[in-house]
C-alpha positions in Angstrom: -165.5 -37.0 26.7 -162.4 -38.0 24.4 -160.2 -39.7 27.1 -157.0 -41.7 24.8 -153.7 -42.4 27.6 -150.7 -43.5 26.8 -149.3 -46.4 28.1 -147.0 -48.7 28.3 -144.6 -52.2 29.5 -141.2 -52.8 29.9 -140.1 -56.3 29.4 -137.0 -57.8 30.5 -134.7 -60.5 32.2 -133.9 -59.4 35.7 -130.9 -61.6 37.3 -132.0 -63.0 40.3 -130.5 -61.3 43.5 -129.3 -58.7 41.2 -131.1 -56.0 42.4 -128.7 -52.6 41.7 -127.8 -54.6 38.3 -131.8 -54.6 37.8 -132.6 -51.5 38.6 -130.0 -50.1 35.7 -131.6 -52.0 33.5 -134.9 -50.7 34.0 -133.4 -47.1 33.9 -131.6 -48.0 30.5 -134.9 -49.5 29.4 -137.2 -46.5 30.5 -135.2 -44.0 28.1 -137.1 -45.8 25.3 -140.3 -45.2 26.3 -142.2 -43.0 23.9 -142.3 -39.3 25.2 -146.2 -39.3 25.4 -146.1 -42.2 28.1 -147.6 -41.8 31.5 -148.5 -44.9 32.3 -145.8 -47.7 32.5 -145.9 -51.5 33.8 -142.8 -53.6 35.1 -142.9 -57.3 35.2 -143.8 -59.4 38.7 -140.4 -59.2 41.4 -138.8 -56.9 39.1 -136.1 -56.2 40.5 -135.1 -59.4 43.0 -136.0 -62.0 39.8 -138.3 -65.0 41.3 -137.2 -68.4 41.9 -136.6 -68.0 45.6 -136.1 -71.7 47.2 -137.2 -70.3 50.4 -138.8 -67.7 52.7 -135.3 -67.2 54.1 -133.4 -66.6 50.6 -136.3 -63.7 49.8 -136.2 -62.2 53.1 -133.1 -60.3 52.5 -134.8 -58.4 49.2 -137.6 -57.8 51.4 -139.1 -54.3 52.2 -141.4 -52.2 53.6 -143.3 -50.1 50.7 -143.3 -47.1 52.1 -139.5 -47.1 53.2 -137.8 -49.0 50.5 -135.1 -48.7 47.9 -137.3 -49.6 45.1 -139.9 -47.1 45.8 -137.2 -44.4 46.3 -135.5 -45.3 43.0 -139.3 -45.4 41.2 -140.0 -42.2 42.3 -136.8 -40.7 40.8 -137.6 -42.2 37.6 -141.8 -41.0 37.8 -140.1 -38.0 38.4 -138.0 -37.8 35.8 -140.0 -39.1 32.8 -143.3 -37.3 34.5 -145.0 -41.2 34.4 -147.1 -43.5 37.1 -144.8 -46.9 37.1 -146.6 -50.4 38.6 -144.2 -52.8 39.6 -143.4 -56.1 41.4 -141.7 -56.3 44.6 -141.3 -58.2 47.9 -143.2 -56.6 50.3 -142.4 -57.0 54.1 -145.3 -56.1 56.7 -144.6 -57.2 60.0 -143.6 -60.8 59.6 -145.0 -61.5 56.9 -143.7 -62.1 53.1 -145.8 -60.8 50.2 -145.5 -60.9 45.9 -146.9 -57.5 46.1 -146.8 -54.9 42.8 -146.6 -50.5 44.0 -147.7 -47.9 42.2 -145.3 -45.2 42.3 -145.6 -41.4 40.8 -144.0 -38.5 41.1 -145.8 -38.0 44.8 -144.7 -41.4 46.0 -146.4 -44.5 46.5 -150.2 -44.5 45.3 -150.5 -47.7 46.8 -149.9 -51.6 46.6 -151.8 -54.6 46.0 -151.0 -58.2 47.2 -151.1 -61.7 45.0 -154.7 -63.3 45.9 -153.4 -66.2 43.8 -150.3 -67.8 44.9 -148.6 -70.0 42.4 -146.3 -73.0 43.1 -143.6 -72.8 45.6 -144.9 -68.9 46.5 -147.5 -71.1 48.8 -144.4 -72.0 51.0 -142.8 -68.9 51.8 -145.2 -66.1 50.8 -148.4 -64.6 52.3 -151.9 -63.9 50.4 -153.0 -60.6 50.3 -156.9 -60.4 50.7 -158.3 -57.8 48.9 -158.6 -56.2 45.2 -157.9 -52.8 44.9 -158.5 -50.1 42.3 -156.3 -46.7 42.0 -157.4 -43.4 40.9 -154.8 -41.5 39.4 -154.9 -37.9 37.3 -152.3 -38.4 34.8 -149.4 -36.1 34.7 -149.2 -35.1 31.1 -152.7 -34.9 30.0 -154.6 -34.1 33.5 -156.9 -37.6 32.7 -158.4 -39.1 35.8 -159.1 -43.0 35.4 -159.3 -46.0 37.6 -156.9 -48.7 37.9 -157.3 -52.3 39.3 -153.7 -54.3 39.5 -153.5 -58.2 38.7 -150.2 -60.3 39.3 -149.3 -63.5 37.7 -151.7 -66.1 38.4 -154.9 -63.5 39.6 -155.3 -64.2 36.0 -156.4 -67.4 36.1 -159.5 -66.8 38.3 -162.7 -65.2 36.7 -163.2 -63.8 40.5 -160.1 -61.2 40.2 -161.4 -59.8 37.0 -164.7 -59.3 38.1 -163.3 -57.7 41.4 -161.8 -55.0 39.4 -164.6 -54.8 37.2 -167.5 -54.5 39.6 -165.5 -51.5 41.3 -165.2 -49.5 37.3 -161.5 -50.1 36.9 -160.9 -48.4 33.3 -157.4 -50.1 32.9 -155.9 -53.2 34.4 -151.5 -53.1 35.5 -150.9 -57.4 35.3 -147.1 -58.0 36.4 -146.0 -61.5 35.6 -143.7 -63.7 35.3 -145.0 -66.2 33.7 -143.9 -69.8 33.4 -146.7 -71.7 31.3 -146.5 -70.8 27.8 -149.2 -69.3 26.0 -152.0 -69.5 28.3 -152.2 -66.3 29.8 -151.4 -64.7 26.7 -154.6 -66.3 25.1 -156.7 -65.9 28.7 -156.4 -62.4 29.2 -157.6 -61.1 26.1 -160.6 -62.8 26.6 -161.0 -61.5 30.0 -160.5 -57.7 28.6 -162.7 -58.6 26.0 -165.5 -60.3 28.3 -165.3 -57.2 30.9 -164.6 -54.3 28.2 -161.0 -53.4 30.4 -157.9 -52.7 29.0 -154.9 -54.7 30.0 -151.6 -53.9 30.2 -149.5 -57.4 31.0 -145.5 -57.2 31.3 -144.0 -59.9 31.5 -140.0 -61.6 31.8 -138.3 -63.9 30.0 -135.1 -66.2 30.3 -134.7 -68.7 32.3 -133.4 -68.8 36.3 -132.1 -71.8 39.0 -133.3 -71.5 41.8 -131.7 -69.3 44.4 -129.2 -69.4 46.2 -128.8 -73.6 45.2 -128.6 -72.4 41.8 -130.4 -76.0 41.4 -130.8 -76.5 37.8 -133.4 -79.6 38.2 -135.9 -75.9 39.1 -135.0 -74.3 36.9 -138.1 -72.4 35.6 -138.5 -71.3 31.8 -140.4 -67.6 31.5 -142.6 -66.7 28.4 -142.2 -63.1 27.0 -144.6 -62.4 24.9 -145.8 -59.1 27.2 -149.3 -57.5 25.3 -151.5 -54.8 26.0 -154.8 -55.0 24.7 -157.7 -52.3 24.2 -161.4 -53.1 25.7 -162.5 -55.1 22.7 -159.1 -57.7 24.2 -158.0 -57.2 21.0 -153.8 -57.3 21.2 -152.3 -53.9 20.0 -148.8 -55.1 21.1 -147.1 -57.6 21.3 -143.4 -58.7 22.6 -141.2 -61.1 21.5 -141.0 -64.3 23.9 -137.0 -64.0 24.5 -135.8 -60.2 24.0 -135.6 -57.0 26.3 -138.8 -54.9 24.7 -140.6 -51.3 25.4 -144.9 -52.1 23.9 -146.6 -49.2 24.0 -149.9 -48.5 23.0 -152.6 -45.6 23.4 -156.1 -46.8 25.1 -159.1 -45.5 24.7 -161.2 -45.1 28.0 -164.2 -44.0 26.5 -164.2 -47.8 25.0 -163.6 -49.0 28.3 -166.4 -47.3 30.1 -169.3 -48.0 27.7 -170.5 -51.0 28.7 -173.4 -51.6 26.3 -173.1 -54.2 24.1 -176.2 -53.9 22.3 -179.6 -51.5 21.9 -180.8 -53.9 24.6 -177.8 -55.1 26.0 -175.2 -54.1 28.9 -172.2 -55.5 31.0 -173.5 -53.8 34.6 -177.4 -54.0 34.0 -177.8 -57.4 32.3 -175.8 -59.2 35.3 -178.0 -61.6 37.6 -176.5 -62.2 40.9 -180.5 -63.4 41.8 -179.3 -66.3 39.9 -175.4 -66.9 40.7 -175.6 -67.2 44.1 -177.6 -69.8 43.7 -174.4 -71.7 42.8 -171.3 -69.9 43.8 -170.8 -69.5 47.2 -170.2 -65.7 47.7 
């Protein structure tokens, strides 16, 4: 079966605590986006920007997933450009503080997924989320059914998140970022979509942002750009500049992603020895 979707990322430089200024943005931005696009991937905290000081300068952007202002407003814009859009937000669940990403169609929310990996000062006012998910979703446009896992940020760091998604047949992999250390994840994760045959759709920020509300310059942090999206071989069919606003799209190929054999004699799923790794990983 010929399965080719379209997809997407929109990179740009939210203003912290900007949220209706943010969300225009993103509704300027989407009018770019190639007509064929049905699958579209915002950066980490989209819409609140990131450098929180603490949980108490968050809590006011917080909400609920299922009742919020940002799925409402990603649902009018699924809607309207007949797309599935992932995107970072802070979730709130009882009293508890998550960097969580939704995935929004023209239905409403698909669902969310939680950072595993917290990074920095997220370890002081956020919760972990505890599981890996994957999606299914039957595009809009085409009628294509595929599977997709959801990364955030620093998930990408840890072999573990990739082979999460993997070993539950994620076709394509949603990674909202903002990343702060320049060049590493950029180089990492097309590795990873090359080592696990999964294509990877990364959106990233750039600028730079004080921390809020001090406005403290000495944390200030620095964001990279550079969003990619790369096909199952990892190699990068898009790239974005490191310090402009930017619509990458690309079209992926999930027959690629599904074939798994590497050789005559050699496959991703059959070749694996977990006889062997748990001798030394403690799983």
């Amino acid at each position: 079966m010929y399965a080719k979707i379209n997809t997407a990322f929109v990179q740009f430089r939210p203003e912290i605590g900007e949220v209706d200024k943010n969300f225009a943005k993103v509704d300027e931005l989407l009018t770019q986006l190639p007509p064929e696009t049905e699958l579209v991937v915002l950066p980490e905290l989209a819409f609140t920007g990131y450098n929180f000081s603490t949980r108490e300068s968050i809590e006011p952007f917080s909400e609920r997933a299922e009742a919020g202002k940002t799925l409402k407003i990603l649902q009018t814009q699924a809607q309207k450009h007949r797309i599935y859009i992932v995107a970072g937000f802070p979730e709130l669940d009882g009293d508890s503080i998550y960097n969580s990403s939704m995935l929004v169609g023209a239905e409403g929310l698909v669902g969310t997924y939680r950072k595993v990996h917290l990074f920095d000062n997220e370890k002081k006012i956020l919760a972990q989320g505890d599981d890996f998910t994957v999606f299914p979703l039957k595009l809009p446009k085409t009628g294509i059914e595929l599977k997709l896992g959801i990364l955030i940020c620093f998930d990408w760091i840890f072999a573990e998140s990739w082979l999460a998604l993997f070993h539950q047949d994620a076709d394509v992999i949603a990674h909202c970022t903002n990343l702060v250390l320049p060049g590493r994840a950029q180089k990492a994760v097309p590795a990873m979509s090359m080592m696990h045959r999964i294509p990877v759709i990364l959106a990233n920020r750039y600028g730079s942002e004080a921390q809020y509300p001090e406005n403290n310059s000495e944390n200030t942090l620095n964001f990279t750009g550079n969003s990619i999206i790369t096909d199952a071989s990892g190699k990068i069919l898009v790239s974005a500049p490191e310090n402009e606003d930017f619509i990458g799209s690309a079209s992926l190929d999930l027959d690629d992603s599904r074939n798994k054999q590497i050789t005559g004699l050699n496959n991703l799923i059959s070749d694996r020895r977990p006889d062997v790794y748990r001798k030394f990983l403690n799983f």
